[in-house]
N, C-alpha and C positions, 0 to 999 in steps of 0.2 A: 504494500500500500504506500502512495506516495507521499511525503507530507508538503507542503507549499514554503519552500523560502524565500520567496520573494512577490512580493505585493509592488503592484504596480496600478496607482492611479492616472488614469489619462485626462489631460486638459491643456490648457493654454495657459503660458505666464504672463504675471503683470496682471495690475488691477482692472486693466481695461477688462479684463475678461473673465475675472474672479467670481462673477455671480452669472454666467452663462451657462445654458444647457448644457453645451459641450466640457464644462467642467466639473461634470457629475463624482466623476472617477475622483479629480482632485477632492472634493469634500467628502467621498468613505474614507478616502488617507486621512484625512485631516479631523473625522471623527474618531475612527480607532487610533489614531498616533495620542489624541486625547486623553482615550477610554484607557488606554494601555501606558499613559505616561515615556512616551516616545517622542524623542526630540529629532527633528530635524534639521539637518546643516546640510548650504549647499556643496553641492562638490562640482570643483569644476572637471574630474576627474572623469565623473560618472554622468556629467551632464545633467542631471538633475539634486533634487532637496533630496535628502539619504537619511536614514535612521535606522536602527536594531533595537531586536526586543531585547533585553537583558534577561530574561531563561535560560535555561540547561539549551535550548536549540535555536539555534542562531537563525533569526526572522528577519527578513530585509526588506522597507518599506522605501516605495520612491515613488518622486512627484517628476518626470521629468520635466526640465526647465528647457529644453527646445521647443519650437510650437508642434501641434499636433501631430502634422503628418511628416513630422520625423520625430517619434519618438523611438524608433527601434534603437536611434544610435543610442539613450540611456541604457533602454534596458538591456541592449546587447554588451555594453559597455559592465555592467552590473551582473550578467550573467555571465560573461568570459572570466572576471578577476575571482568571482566567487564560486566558478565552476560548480553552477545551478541549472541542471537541462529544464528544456522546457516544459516538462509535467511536473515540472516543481514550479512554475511561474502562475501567479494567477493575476489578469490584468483587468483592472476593474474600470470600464465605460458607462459612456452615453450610449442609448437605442433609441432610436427612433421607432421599429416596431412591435417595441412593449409600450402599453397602457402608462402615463403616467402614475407614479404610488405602487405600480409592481417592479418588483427586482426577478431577476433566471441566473444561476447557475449551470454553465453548461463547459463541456470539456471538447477544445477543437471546434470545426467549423468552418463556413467561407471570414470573407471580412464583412459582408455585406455590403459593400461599398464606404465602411468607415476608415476615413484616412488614417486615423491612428494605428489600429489594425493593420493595414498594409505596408504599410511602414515597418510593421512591427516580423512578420510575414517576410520582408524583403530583409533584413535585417537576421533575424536569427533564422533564415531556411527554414519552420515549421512552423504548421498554425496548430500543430499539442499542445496546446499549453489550455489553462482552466481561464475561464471570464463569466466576470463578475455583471453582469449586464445592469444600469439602471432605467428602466424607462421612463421615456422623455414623450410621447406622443411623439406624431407625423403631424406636420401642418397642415396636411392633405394632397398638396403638388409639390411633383418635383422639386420646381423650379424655385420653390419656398425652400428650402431646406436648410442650404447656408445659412441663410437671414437666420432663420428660426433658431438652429443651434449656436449662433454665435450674440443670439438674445438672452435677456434675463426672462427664466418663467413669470407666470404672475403669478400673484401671492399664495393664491389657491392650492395653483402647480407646484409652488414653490414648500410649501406645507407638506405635500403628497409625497413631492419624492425624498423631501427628509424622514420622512416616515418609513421611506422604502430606505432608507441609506439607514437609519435607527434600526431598524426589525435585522436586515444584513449583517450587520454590524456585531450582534447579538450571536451569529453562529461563527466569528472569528474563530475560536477555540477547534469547532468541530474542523469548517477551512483548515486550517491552520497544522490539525492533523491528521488529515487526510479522512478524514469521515465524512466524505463526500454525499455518499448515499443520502444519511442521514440527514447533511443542511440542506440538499436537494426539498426531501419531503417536507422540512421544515418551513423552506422558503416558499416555494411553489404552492402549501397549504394554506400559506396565512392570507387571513382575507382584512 
């Protein structure tokens, strides 16, 4: 069974984009680095914000600080020095076709056409790795999309998916050791 060393929140840096869709992924880091008393320092090293859990098993949390659709070089960065294959990485996003207030747990996959994802894809040569999905809603068209993810939700939205990053957040432990199955049923149950 595999356990996850490394947590990888995806989003964009800088304030401009601190409270956008697209930086879903940055606020689960930033709630368990909280929950868990985890500090993060940037490195310019690893390209993005870095932190460890201080347990018996060495936990690697990061924010990469490149924009989006290069974040593979963090995490490839992050996974070559700490020789972490990819079913040990678990990288937690924005979706657009989950429901706002719901979160998936799922293992591999396409990218769906998320730049992070591909990036990430292009970068370490496999999409094995675990993701952390938060849903964001769809605007409805295409062509909306960019806009949309590079907006703030509204307050509403914005209440639902902390809700959905709270409730995630909660099965860190099980993540964390590879009791996969179990935050599966846990996450995908809760209504």
């Amino acid at each position: 069974m595999n356990q996850i060393k490394l947590f990888v929140g995806l989003g964009n840096p800088g304030e401009k984009y601190s409270d956008t869709r697209h930086n879903a992924g940055f606020w689960w880091i930033d709630l368990v680095a909280h929950q868990h008393n985890i500090k993060l320092k940037n490195s310019d090293k690893f390209f993005s914000s870095i932190g460890k859990s201080s347990n018996a098993d060495e936990i690697y949390f990061a924010k990469p600080s490149t924009y989006m659709n290069d974040s593979g070089k963090a995490l490839s960065a992050i996974a070559k020095f700490y020789k972490i294959n990819p079913n040990e990485i678990l990288v937690i996003h924005d979706d657009l076709d989950i429901d706002v207030g719901q979160a998936k747990l799922k293992f591999g996959g396409s990218h769906g056409g998320h730049n992070g994802l591909k990036s990430i894809f292009a970068s370490i040569g496999s999409q094995d790795f675990w993701r952390l999905k938060i849903g964001i809603g769809h605007p409805g068209e295409k062509h909306l999309v960019v806009d949309y993810v590079l907006k703030n939700p509204s307050s509403k939205e914005k209440s639902l998916i902390h809700e959905s990053l709270e409730v995630s957040s909660q099965l860190f432990n099980e993540i964390a050791s590879g009791q996969f199955e179990k935050a599966m049923l846990n996450l995908h149950t809760h209504k």
